[in-house]
C-alpha positions in Angstrom: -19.9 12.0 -37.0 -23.2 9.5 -37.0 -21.4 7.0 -38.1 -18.3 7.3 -35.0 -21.2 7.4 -32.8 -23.1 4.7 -34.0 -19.6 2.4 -33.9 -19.0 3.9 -30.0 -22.2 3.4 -28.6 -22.3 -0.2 -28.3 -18.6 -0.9 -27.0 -20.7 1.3 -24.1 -23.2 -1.2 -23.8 -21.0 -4.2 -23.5 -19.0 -2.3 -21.0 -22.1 -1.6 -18.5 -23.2 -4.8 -19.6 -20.3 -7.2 -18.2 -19.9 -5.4 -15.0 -17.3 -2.9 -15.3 -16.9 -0.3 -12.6 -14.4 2.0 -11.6 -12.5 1.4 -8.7 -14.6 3.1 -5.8 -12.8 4.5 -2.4 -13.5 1.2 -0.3 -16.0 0.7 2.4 -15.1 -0.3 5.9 -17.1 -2.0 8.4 -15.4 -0.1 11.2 -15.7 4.1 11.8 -12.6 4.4 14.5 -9.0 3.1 13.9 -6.1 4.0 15.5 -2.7 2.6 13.9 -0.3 1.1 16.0 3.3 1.8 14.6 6.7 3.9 14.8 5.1 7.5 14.6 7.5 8.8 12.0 7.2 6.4 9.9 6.9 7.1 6.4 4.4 3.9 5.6 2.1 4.4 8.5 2.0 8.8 7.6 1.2 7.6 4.0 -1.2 4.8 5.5 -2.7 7.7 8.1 -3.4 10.1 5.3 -5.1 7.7 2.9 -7.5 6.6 5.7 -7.9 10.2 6.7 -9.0 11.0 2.8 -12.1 8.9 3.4 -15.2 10.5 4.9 -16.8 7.5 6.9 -13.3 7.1 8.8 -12.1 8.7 11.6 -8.3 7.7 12.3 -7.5 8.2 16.2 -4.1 9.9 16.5 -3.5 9.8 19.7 -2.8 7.1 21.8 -4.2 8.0 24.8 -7.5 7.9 23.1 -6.9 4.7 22.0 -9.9 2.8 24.0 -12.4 4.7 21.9 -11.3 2.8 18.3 -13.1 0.0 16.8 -10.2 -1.6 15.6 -6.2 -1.4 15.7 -3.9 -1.6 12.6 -0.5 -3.4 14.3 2.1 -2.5 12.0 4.5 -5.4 13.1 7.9 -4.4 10.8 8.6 -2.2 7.9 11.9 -3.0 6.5 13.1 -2.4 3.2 16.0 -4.1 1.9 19.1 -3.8 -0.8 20.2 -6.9 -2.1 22.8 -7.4 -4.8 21.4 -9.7 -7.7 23.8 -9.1 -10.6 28.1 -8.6 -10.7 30.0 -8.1 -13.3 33.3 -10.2 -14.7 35.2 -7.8 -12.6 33.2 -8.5 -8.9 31.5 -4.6 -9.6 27.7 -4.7 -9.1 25.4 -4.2 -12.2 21.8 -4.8 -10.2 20.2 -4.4 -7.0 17.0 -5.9 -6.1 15.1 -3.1 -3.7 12.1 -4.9 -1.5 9.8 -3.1 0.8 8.4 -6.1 3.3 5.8 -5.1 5.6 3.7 -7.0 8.2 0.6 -6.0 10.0 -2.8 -7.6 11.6 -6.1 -5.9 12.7 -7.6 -6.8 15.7 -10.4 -5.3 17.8 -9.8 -3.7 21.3 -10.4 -6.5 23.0 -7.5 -8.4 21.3 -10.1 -10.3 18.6 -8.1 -10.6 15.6 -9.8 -10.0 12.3 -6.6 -9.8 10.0 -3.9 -12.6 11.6 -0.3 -11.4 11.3 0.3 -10.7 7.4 3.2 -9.9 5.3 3.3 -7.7 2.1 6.2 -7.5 0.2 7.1 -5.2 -3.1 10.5 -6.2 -5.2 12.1 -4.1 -8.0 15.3 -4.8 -9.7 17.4 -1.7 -10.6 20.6 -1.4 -12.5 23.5 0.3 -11.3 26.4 1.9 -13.0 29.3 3.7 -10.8 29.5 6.9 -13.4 25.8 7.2 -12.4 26.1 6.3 -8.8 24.1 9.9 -8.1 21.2 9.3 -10.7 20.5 5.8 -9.3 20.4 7.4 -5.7 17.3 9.3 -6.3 15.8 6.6 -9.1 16.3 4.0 -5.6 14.3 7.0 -3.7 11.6 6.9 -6.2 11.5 3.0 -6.3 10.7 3.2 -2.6 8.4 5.2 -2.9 6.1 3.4 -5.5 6.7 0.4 -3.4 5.7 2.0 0.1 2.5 3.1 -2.2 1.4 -0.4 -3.2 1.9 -1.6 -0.1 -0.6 1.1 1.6 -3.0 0.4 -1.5 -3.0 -3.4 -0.9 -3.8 -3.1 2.8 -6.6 -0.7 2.4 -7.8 -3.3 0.2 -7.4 -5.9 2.8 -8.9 -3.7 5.2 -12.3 -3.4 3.5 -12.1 -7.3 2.6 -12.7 -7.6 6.5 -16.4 -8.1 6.9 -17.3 -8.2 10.5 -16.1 -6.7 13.8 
């Protein structure tokens, strides 16, 4: 027991010693956003409740109250596309390539722009097979998903690289 202490203790040190942290909930220079989008869309609800989860942040939902927000997230397009990468000998297609592309900018109320016009995109091949036509339906579903989540997790990180209002 000594001994698998002794070995474990200074893998601890050269851990704290190089600089490791874990990844913290990020820090925003701004305390008011409101987010600028098609309401029911399923990226800017995900990208709403992620900014809601942090404490400091206070996500303006309605835009009638818009003048009172620091800054504005313009979420330009969502789209997410299907495109066939893969047939067989037969013209029957073995694999799609799914892609979740995304483009936003920040900007201040006054029309300052702090993020210019961006574009995120997420790809993922999938294979398909007819007798599983139903399985690969809902793996598809799940694919978007993870997608739409990296691409919310990528602009919050691009959020709190912003610096200055």
């Amino acid at each position: 027991m000594l001994r698998r202490t002794a070995l474990i203790w200074p893998v601890g040190l050269l851990l704290t010693g190089c600089g490791f942290q874990l990844r913290r909930a990020p820090d925003f220079v701004f305390e008011r956003v409101f987010i600028n989008g098609q309401p029911n869309s399923p990226l800017s609800e995900e990208l709403r409740r992620n900014l809601e989860s942090l404490d400091k942040l206070q996500v303006i939902r309605d835009a009638k109250q818009m003048e009172t927000a620091q800054v504005i997230i313009d979420l330009l397009s969502d789209q997410r596309e299907k495109v066939v990468v893969a047939l067989n000998a037969s013209g029957q297609v073995r694999q799609f390539q799914l892609r979740v592309r995304v483009r936003f900018k920040l900007r201040t109320l006054q029309g300052k722009e702090l993020i210019a016009p961006t574009e995120i995109l997420q790809q993922r091949d999938i294979n398909y097979s007819e007798t599983l036509a139903l399985a690969k339906e809902t793996e598809e579903a799940l694919l978007y998903k993870s997608m739409q989540t990296d691409v919310v997790q990528q602009l919050m990180r691009r959020l709190a690289a912003v610096r200055e209002l």
